[in-house]
mmCIF file as Biopython writes it, N, C-alpha, C and O atoms, coordinates in Angstrom:
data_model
#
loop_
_atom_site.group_PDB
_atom_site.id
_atom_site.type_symbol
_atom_site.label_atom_id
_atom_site.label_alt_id
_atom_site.label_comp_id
_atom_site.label_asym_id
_atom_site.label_entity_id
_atom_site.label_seq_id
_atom_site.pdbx_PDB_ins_code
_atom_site.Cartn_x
_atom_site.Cartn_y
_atom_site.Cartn_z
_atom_site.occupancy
_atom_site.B_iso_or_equiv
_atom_site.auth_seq_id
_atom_site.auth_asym_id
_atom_site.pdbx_PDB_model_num
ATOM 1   N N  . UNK A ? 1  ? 145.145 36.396 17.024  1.0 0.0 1  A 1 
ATOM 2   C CA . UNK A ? 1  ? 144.967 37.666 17.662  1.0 0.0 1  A 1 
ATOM 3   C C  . UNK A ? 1  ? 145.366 38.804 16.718  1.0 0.0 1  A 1 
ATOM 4   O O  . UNK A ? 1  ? 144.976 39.955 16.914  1.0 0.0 1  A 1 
ATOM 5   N N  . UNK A ? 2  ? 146.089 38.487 15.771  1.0 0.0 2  A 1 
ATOM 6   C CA . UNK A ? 2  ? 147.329 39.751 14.967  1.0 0.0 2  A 1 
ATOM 7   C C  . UNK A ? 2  ? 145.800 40.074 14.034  1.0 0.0 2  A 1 
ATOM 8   O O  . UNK A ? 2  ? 145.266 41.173 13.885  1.0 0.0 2  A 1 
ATOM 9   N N  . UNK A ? 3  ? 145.204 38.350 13.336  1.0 0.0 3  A 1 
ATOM 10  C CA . UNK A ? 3  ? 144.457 38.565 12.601  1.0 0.0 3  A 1 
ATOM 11  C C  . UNK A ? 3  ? 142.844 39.761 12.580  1.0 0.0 3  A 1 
ATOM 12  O O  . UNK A ? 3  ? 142.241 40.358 11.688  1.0 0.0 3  A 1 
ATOM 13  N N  . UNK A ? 4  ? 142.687 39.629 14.033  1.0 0.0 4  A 1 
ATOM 14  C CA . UNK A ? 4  ? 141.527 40.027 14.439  1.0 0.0 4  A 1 
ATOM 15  C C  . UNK A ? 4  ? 141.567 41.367 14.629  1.0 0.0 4  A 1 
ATOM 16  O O  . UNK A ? 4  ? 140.624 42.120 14.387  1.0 0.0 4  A 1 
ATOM 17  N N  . UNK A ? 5  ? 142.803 41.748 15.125  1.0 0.0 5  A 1 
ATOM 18  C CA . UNK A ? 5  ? 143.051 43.098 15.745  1.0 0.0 5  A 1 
ATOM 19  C C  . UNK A ? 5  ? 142.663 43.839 14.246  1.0 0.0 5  A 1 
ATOM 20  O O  . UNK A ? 5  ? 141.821 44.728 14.124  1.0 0.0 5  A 1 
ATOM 21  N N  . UNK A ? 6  ? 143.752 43.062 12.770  1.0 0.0 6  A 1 
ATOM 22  C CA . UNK A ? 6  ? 143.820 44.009 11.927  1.0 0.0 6  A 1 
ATOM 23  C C  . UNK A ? 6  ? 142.646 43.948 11.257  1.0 0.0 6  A 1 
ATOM 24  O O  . UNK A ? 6  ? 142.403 44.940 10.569  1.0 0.0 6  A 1 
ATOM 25  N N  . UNK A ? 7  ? 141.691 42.907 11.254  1.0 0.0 7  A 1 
ATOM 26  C CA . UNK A ? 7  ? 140.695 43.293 10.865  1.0 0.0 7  A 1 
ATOM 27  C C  . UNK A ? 7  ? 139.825 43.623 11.383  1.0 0.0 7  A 1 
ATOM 28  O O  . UNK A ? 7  ? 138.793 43.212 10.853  1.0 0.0 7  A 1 
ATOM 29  N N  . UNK A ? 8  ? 139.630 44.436 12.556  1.0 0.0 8  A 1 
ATOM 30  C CA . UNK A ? 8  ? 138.501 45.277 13.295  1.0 0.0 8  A 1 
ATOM 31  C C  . UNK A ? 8  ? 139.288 47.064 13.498  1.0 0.0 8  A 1 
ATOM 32  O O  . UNK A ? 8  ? 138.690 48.065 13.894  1.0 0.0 8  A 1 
ATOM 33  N N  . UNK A ? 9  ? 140.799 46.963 13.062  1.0 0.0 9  A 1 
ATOM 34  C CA . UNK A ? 9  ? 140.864 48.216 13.220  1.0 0.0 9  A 1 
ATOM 35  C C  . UNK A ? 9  ? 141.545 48.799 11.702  1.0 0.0 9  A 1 
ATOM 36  O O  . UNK A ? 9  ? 141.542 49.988 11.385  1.0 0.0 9  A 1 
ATOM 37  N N  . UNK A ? 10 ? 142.130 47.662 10.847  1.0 0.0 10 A 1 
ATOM 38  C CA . UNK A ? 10 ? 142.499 48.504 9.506   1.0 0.0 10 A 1 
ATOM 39  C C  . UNK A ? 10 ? 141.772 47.615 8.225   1.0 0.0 10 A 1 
ATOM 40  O O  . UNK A ? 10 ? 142.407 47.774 7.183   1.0 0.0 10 A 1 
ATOM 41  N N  . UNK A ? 11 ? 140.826 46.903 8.107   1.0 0.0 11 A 1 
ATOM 42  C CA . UNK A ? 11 ? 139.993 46.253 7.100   1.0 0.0 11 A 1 
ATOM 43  C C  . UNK A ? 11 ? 138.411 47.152 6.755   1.0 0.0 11 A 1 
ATOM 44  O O  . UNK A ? 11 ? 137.829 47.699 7.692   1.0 0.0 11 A 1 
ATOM 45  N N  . UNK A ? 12 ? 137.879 47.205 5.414   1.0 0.0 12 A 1 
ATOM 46  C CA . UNK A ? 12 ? 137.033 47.964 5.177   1.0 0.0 12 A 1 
ATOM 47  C C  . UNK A ? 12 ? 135.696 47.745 6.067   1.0 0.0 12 A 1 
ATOM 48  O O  . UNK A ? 12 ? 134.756 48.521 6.237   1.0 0.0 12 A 1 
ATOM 49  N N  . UNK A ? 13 ? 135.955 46.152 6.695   1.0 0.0 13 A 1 
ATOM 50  C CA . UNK A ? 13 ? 134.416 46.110 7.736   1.0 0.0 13 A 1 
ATOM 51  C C  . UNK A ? 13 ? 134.465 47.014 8.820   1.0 0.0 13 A 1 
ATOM 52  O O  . UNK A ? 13 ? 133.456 47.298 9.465   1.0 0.0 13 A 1 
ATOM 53  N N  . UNK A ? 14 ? 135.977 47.645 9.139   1.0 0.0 14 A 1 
ATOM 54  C CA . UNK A ? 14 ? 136.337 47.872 10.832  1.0 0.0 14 A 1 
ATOM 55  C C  . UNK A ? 14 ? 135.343 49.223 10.861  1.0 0.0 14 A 1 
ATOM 56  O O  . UNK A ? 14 ? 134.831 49.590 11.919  1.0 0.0 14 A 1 
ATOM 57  N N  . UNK A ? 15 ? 135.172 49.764 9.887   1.0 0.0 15 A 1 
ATOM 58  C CA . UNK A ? 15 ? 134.203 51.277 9.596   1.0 0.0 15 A 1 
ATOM 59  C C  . UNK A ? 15 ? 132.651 50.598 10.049  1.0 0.0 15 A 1 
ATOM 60  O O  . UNK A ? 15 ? 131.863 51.000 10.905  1.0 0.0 15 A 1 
ATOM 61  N N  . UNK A ? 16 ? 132.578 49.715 9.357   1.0 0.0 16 A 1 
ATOM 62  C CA . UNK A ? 16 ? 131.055 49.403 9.316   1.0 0.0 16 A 1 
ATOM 63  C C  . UNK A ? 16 ? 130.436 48.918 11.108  1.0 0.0 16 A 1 
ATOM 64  O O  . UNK A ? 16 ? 129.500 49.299 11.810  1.0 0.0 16 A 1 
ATOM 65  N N  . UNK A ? 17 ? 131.190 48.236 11.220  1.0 0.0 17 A 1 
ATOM 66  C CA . UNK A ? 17 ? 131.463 47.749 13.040  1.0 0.0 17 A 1 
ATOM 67  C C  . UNK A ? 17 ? 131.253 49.067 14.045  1.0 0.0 17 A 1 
ATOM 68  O O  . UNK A ? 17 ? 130.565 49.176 15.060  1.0 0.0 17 A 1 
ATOM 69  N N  . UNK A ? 18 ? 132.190 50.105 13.306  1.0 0.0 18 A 1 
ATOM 70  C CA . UNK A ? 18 ? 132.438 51.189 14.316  1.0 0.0 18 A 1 
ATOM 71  C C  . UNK A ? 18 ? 130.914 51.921 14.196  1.0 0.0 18 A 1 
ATOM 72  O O  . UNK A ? 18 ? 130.437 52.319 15.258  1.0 0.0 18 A 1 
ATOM 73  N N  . UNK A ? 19 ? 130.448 52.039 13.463  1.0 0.0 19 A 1 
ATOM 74  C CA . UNK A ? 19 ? 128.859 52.425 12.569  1.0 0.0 19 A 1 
ATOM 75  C C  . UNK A ? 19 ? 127.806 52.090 13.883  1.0 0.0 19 A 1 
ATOM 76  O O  . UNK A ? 19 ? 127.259 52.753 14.764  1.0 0.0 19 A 1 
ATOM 77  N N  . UNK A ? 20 ? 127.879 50.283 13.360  1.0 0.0 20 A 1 
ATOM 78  C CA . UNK A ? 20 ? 126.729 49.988 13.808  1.0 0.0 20 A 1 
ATOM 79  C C  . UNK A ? 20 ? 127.399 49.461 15.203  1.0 0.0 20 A 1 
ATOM 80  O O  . UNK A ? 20 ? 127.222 48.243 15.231  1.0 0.0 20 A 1 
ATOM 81  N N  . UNK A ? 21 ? 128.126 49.912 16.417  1.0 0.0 21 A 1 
ATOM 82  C CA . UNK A ? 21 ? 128.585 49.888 17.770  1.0 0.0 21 A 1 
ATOM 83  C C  . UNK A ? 21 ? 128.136 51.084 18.250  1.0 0.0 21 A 1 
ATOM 84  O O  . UNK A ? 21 ? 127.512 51.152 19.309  1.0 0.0 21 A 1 
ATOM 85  N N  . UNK A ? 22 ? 128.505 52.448 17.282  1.0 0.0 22 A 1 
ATOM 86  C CA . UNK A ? 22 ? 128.575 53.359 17.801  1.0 0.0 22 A 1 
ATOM 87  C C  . UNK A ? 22 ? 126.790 53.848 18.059  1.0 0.0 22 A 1 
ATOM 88  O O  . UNK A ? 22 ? 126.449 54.249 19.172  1.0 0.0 22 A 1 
ATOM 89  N N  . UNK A ? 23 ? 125.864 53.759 17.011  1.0 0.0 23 A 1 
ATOM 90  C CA . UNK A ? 23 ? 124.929 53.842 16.788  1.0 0.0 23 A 1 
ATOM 91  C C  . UNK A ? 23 ? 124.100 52.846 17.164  1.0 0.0 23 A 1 
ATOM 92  O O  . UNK A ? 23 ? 123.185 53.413 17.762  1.0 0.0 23 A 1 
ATOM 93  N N  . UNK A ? 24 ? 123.888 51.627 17.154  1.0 0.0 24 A 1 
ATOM 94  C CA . UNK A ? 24 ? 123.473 50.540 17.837  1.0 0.0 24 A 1 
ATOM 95  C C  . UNK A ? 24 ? 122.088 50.636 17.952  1.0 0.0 24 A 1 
ATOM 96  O O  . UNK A ? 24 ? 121.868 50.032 19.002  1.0 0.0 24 A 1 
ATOM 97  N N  . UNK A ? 25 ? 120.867 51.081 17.455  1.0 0.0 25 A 1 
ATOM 98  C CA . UNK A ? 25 ? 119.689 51.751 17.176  1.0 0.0 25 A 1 
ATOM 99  C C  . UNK A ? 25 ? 119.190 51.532 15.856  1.0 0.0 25 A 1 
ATOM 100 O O  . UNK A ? 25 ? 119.723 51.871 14.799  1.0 0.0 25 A 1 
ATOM 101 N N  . UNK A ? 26 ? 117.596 50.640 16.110  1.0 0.0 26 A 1 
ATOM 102 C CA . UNK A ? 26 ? 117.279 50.575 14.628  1.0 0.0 26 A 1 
ATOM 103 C C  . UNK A ? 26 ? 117.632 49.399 14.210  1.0 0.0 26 A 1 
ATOM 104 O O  . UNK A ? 26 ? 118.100 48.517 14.929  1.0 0.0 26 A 1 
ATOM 105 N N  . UNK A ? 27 ? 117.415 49.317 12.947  1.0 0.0 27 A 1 
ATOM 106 C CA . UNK A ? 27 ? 117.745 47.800 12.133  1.0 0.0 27 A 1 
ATOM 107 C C  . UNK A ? 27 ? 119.130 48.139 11.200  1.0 0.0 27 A 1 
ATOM 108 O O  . UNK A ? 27 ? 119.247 49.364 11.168  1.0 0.0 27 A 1 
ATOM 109 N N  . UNK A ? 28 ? 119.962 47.634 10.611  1.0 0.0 28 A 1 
ATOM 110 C CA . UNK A ? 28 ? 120.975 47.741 9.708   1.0 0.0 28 A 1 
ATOM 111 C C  . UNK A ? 28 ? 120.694 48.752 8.778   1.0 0.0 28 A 1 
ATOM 112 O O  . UNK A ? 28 ? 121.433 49.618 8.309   1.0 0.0 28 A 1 
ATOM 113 N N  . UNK A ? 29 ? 119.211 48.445 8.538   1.0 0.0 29 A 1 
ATOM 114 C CA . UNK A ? 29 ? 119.010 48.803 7.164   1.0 0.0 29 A 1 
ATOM 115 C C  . UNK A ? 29 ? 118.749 50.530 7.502   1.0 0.0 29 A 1 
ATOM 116 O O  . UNK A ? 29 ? 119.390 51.363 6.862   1.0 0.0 29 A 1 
ATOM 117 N N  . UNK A ? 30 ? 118.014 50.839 8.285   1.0 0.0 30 A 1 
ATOM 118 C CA . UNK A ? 30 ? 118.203 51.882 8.840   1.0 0.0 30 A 1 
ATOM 119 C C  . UNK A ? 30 ? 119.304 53.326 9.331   1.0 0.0 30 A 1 
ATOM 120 O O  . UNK A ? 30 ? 119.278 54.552 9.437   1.0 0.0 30 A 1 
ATOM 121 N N  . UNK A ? 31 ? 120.344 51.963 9.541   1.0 0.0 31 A 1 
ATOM 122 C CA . UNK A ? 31 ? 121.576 52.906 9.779   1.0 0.0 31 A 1 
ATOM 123 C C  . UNK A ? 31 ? 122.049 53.458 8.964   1.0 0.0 31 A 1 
ATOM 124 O O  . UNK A ? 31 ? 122.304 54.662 9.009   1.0 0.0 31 A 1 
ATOM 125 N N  . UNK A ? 32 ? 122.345 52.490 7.749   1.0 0.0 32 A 1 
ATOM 126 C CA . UNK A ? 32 ? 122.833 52.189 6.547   1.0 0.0 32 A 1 
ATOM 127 C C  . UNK A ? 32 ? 122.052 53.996 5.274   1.0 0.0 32 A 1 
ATOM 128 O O  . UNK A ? 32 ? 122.447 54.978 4.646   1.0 0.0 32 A 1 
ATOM 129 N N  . UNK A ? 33 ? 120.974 53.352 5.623   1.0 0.0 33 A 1 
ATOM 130 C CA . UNK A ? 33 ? 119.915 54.853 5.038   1.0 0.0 33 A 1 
ATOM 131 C C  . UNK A ? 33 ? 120.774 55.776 5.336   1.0 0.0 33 A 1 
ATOM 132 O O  . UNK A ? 33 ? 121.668 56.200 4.604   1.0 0.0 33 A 1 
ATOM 133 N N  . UNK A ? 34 ? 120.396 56.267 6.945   1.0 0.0 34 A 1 
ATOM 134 C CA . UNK A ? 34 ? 120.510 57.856 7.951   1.0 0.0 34 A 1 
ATOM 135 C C  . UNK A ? 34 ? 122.322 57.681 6.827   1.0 0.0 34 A 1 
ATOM 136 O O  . UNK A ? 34 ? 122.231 58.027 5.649   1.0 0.0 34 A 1 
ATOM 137 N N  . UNK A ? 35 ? 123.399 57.288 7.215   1.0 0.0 35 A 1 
ATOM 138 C CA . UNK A ? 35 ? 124.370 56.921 6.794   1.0 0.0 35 A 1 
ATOM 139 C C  . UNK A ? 35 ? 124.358 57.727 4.935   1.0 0.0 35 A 1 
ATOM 140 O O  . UNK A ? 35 ? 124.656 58.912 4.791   1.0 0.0 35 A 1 
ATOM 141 N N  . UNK A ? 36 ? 124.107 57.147 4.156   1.0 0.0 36 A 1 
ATOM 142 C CA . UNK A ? 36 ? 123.446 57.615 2.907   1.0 0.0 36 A 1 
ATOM 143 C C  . UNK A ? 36 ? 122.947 58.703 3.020   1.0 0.0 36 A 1 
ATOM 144 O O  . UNK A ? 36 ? 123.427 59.510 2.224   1.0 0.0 36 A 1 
ATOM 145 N N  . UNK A ? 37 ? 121.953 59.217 3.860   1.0 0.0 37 A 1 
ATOM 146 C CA . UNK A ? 37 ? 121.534 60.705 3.531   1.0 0.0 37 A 1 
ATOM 147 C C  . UNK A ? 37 ? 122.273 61.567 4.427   1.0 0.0 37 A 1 
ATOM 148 O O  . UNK A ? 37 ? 122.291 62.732 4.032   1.0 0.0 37 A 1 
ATOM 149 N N  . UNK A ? 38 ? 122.894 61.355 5.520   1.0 0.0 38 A 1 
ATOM 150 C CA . UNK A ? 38 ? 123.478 62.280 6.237   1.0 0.0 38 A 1 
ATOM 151 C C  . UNK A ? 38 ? 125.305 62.608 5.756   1.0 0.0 38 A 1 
ATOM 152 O O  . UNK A ? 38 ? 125.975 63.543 6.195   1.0 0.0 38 A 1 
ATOM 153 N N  . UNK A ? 39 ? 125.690 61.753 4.957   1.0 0.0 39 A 1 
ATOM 154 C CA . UNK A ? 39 ? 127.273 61.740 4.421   1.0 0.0 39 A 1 
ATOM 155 C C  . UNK A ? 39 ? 127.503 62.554 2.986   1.0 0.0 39 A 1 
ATOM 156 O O  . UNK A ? 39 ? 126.738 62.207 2.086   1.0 0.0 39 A 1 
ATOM 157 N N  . UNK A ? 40 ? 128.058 63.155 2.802   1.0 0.0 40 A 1 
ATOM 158 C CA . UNK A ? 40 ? 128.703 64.187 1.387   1.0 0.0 40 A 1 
ATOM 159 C C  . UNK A ? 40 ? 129.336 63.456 0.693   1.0 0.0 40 A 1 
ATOM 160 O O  . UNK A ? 40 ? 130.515 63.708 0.447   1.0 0.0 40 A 1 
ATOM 161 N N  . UNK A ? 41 ? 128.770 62.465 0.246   1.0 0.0 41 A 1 
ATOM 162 C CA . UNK A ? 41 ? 129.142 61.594 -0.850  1.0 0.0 41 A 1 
ATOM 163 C C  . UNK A ? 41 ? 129.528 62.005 -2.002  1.0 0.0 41 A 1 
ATOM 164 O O  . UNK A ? 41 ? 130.354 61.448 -2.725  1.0 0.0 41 A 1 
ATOM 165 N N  . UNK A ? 42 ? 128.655 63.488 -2.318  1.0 0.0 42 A 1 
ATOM 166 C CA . UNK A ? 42 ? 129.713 64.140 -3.853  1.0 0.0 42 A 1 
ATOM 167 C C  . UNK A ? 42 ? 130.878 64.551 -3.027  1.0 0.0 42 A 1 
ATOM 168 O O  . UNK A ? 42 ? 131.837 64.425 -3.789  1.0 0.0 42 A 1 
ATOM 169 N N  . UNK A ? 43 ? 131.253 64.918 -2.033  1.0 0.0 43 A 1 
ATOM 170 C CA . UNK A ? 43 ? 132.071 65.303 -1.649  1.0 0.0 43 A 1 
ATOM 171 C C  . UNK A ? 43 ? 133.404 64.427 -1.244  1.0 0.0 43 A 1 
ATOM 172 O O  . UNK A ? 43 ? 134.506 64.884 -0.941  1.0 0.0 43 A 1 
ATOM 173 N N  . UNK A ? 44 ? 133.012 63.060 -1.319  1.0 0.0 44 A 1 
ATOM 174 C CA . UNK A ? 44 ? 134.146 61.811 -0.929  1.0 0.0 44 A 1 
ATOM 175 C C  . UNK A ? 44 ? 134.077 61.573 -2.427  1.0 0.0 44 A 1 
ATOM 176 O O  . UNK A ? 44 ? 135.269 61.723 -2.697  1.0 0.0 44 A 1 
ATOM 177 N N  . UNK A ? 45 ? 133.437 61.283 -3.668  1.0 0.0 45 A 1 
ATOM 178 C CA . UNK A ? 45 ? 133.487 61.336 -4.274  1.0 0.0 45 A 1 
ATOM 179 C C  . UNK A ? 45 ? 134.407 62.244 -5.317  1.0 0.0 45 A 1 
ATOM 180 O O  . UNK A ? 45 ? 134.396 61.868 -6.489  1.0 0.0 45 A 1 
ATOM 181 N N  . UNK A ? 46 ? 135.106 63.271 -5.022  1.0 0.0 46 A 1 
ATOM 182 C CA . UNK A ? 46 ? 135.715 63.775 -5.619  1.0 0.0 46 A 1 
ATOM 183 C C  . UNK A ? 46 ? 137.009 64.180 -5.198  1.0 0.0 46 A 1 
ATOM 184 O O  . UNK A ? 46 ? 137.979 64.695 -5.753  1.0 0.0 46 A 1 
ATOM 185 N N  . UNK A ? 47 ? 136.640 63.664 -3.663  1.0 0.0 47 A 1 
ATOM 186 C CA . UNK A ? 47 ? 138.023 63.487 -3.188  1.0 0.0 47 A 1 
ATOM 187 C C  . UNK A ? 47 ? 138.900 62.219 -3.922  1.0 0.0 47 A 1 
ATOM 188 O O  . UNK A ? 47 ? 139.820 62.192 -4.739  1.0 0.0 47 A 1 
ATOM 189 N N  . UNK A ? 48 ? 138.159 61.241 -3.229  1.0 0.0 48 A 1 
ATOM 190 C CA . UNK A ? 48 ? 138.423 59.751 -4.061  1.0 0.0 48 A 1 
ATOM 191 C C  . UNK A ? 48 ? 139.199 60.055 -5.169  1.0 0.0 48 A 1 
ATOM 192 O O  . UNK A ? 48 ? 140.403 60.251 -5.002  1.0 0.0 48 A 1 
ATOM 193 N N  . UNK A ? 49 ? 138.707 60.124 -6.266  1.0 0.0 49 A 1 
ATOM 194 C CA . UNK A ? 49 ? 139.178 60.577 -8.155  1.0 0.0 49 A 1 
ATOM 195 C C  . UNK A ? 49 ? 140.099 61.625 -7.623  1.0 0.0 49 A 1 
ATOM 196 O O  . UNK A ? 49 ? 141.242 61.224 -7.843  1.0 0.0 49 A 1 
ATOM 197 N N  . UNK A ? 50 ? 140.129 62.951 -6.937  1.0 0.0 50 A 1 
ATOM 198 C CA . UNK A ? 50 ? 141.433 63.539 -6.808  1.0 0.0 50 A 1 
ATOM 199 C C  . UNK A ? 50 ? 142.987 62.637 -6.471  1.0 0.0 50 A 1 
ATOM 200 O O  . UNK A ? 50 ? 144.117 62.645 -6.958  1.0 0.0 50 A 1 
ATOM 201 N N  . UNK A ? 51 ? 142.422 62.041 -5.573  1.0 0.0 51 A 1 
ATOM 202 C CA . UNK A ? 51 ? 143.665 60.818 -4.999  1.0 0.0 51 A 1 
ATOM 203 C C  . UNK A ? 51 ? 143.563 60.084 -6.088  1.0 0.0 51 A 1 
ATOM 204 O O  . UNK A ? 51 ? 144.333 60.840 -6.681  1.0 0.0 51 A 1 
ATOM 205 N N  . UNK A ? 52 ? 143.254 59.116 -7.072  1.0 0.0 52 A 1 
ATOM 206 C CA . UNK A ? 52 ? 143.344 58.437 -7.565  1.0 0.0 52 A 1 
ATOM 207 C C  . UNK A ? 52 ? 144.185 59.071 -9.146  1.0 0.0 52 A 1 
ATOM 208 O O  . UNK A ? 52 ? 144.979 58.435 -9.840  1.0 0.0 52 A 1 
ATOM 209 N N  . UNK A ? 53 ? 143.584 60.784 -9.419  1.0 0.0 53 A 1 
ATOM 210 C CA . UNK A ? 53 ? 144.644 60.883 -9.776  1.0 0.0 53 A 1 
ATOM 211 C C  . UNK A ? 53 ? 143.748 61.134 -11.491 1.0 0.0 53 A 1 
ATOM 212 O O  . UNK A ? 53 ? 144.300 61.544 -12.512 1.0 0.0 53 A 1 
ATOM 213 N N  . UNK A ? 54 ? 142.073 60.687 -11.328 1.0 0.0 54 A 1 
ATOM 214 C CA . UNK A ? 54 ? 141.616 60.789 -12.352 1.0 0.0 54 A 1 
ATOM 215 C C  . UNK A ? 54 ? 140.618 62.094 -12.388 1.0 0.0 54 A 1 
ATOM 216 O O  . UNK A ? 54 ? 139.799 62.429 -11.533 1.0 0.0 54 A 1 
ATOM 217 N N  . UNK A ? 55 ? 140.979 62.819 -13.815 1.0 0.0 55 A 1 
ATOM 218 C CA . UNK A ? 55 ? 140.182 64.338 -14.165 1.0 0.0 55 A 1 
ATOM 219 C C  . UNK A ? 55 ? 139.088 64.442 -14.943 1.0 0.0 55 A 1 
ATOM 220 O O  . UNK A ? 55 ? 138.514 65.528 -15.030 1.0 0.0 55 A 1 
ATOM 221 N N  . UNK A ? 56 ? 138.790 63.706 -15.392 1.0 0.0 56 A 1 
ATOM 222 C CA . UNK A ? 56 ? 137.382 63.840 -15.848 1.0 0.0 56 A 1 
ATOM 223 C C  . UNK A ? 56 ? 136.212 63.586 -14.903 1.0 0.0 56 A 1 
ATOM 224 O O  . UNK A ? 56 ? 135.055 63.705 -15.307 1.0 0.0 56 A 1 
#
């Protein structure tokens, strides 16, 4: 039970789950797209490297 909990609410799939539950429409591959074009990826992207701490 400890195992399951932590991996549906603090493991990198628990995002992907919450994705395709919340949205539930379409094929994977689909979500996955809208997902890709609708997210600010330069924008997590430079968050990311800020936290990590790297400047170039």
């Amino acid at each position: 039970m400890i195992h399951a909990t932590h991996r549906m609410a603090c493991s990198p799939e628990s995002a992907f789950h919450e994705v395709t539950t919340v949205h539930a429409e379409g094929s994977l591959a689909a979500q996955k797209m809208m997902i890709l074009v609708e997210a600010p990826l330069k924008k997590y992207k430079e968050m990311a490297k800020r936290m990590a701490g790297i400047t170039s």
